[in-house]
C-alpha positions as CSV (number, residue, x, y, z in Angstrom):
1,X,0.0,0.0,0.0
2,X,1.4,3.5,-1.2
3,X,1.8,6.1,1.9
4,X,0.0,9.3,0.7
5,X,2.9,12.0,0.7
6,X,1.1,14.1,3.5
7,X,0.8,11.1,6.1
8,X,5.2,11.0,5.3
9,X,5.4,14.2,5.6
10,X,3.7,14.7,9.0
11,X,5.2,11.5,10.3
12,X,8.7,12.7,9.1
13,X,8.0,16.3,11.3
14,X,6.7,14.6,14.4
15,X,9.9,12.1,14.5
16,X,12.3,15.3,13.8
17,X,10.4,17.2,17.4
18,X,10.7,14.2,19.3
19,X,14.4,13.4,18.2
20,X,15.0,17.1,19.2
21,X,13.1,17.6,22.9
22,X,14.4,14.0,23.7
23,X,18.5,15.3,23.9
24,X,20.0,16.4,26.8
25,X,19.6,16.3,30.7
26,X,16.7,17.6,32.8
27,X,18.5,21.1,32.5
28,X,18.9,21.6,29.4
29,X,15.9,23.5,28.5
30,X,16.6,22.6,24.4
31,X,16.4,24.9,21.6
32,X,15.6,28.3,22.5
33,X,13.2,30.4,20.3
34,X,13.9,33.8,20.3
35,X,15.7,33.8,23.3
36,X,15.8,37.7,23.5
37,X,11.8,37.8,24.5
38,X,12.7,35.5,27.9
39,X,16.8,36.5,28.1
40,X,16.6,40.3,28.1
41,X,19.7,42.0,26.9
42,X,18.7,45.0,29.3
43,X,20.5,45.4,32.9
44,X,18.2,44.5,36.1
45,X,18.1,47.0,38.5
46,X,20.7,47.5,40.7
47,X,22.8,44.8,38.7
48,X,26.7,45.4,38.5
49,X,27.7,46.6,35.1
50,X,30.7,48.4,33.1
51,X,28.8,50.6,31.1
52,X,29.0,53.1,33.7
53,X,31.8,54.0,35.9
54,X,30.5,53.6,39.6
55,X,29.0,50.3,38.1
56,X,25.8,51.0,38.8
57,X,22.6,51.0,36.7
58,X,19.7,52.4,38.8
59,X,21.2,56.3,38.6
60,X,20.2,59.3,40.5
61,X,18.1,61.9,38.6
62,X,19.3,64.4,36.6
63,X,20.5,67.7,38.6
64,X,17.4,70.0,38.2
65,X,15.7,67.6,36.5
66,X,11.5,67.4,38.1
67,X,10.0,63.9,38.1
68,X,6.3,63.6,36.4
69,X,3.6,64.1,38.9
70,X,5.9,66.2,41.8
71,X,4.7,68.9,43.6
72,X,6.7,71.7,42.0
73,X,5.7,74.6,43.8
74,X,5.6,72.9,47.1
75,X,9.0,72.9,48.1
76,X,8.5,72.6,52.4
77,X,10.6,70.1,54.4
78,X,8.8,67.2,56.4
79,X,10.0,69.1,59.3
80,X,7.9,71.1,61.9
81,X,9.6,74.5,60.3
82,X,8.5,73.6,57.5
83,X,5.0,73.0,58.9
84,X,4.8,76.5,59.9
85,X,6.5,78.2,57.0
86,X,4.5,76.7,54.9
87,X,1.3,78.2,57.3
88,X,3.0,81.6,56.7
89,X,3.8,81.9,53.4
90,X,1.5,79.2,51.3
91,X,-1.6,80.7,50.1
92,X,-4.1,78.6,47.6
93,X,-4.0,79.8,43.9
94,X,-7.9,78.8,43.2
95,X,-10.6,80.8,43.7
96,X,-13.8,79.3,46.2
97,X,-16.2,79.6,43.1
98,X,-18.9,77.0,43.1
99,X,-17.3,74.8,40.2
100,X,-14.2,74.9,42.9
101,X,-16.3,74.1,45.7
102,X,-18.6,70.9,43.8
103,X,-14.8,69.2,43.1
104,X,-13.9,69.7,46.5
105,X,-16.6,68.2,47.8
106,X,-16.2,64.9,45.4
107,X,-12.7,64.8,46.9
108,X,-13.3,65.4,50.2
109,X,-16.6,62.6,50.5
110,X,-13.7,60.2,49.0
111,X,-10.7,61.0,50.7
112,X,-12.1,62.9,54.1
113,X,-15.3,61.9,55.0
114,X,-15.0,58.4,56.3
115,X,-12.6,59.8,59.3
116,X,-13.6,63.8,59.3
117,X,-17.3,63.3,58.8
118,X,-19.7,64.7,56.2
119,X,-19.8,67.9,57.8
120,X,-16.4,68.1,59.4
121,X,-17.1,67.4,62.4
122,X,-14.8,64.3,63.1
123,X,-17.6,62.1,63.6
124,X,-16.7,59.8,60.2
125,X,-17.4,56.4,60.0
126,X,-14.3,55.1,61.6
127,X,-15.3,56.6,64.6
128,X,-14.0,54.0,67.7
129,X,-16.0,54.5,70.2
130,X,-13.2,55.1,73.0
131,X,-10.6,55.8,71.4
132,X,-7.8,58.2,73.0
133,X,-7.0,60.0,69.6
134,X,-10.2,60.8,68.1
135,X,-10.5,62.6,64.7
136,X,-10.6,66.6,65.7
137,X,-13.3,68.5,64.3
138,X,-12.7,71.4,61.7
139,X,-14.5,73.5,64.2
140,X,-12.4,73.3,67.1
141,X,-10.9,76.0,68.4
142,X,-7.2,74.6,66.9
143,X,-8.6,74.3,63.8
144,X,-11.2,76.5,62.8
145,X,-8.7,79.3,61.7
146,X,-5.6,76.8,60.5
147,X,-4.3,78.7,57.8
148,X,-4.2,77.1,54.5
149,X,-0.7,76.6,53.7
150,X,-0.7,74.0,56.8
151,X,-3.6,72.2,55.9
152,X,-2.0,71.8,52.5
153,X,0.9,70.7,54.4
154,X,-1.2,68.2,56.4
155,X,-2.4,66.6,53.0
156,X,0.7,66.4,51.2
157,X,3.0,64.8,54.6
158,X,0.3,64.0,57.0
159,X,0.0,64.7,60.8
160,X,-0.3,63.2,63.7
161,X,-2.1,59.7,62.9
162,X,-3.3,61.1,59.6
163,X,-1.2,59.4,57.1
164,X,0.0,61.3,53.8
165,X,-2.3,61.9,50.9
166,X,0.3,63.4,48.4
167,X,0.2,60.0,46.6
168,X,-3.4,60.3,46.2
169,X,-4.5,63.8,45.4
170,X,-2.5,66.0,43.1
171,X,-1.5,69.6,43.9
172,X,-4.9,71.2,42.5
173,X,-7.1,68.7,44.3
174,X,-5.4,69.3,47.6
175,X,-6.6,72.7,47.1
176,X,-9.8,72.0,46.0
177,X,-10.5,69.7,49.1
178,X,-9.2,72.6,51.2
179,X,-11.8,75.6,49.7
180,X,-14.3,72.9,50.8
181,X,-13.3,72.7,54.4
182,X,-12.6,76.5,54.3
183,X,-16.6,76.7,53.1
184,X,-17.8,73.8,55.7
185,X,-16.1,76.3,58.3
186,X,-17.9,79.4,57.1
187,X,-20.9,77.6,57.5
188,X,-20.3,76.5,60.7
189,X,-19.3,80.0,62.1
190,X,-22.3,81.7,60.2
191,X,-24.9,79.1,61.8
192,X,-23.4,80.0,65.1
193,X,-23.8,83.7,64.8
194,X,-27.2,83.5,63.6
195,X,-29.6,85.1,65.7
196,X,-31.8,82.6,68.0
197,X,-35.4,82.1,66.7
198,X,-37.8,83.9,69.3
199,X,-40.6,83.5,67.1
200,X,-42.2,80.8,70.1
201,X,-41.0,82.6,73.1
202,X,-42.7,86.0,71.8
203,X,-46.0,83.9,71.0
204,X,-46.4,82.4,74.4
């Protein structure tokens, strides 16, 4: 009986692969295809090389060089100087205009309001019942007139058990979330200096 040329031909093929992953030791991984997608011809980091003189490959920045993202115009040591330089001299470019006021508000229910409350008040959902470091209200007497420039400081480094938020809210949003505070503030002040309703007492 004649073999049909394509039963050969496949036979032929499947002997060739099995004569070729059969050689070697349990090491030897066999022929390599494209060995530059799996062996990459690049330096790891931190791996010795010679293409530079101190050997190393993960270099240091470029002198005056400004990473993507940084906060440029924030330039205030993690230092308690800094904290209060940055209350002197640190003033909020934005202007409290409503569109200002709606973002900070997105930002602030995200970011804020599970520790700070909805209305500033520190009574946020993680409220522990108890606990010796409870969240300070915007409208204590410490904080009610905290300039802006340290509550952008706050953000950015964090304070006390408030951890830093520079990773998750850029430079503009910092001071987005801050007009809203500033606003939640007003509000509070101006509800407190309202006149008392004597509407009932006048009646009776």
């Amino acid at each position: 009986m004649k073999i049909k040329p394509r039963i050969w031909k496949g036979t032929l093929a499947f002997a060739a692969m099995a004569l070729v992953s059969c050689g070697g030791g349990p090491e030897d991984p066999g022929l390599e295809f494209m060995p530059d997608m799996y062996r990459s011809p690049s330096y790891e980091t931190y791996q010795a090389s010679d293409f530079f003189k101190d050997s190393v490959t993960a270099l240091e920045p470029v002198k005056g060089t400004i990473p993507r993202g940084y906060d440029t115009y924030f330039a205030y040591p993690n230092t308690n100087e800094g904290y209060e330089a940055a209350g002197t001299e640190l003033r909020s470019p934005l202007t409290a205009d409503s569109l200002t006021l709606a973002h900070g508000k997105r930002l602030y229910d995200i970011n804020c309001k599970h520790c700070h409350g909805a209305k500033g008040d520190g009574k946020g959902t993680l409220l522990i019942k108890g606990d010796p470091f409870p969240v300070p209200s915007y409208f204590d007497a410490n904080l009610a007139d905290l300039p802006e420039g340290k509550m952008y400081f706050s953000i950015t480094y964090g304070k006390n058990l408030m951890g830093p938020h520079g990773n998750l809210v850029n430079p503009q949003e910092r001071w987005q979330i801050i007009a809203y505070i500033k606003d939640l503030q007003q509000q509070h002040k101006d509800a407190g200096s309202a006149p008392a309703d004597t509407t009932a007492t006048a009646s009776n």
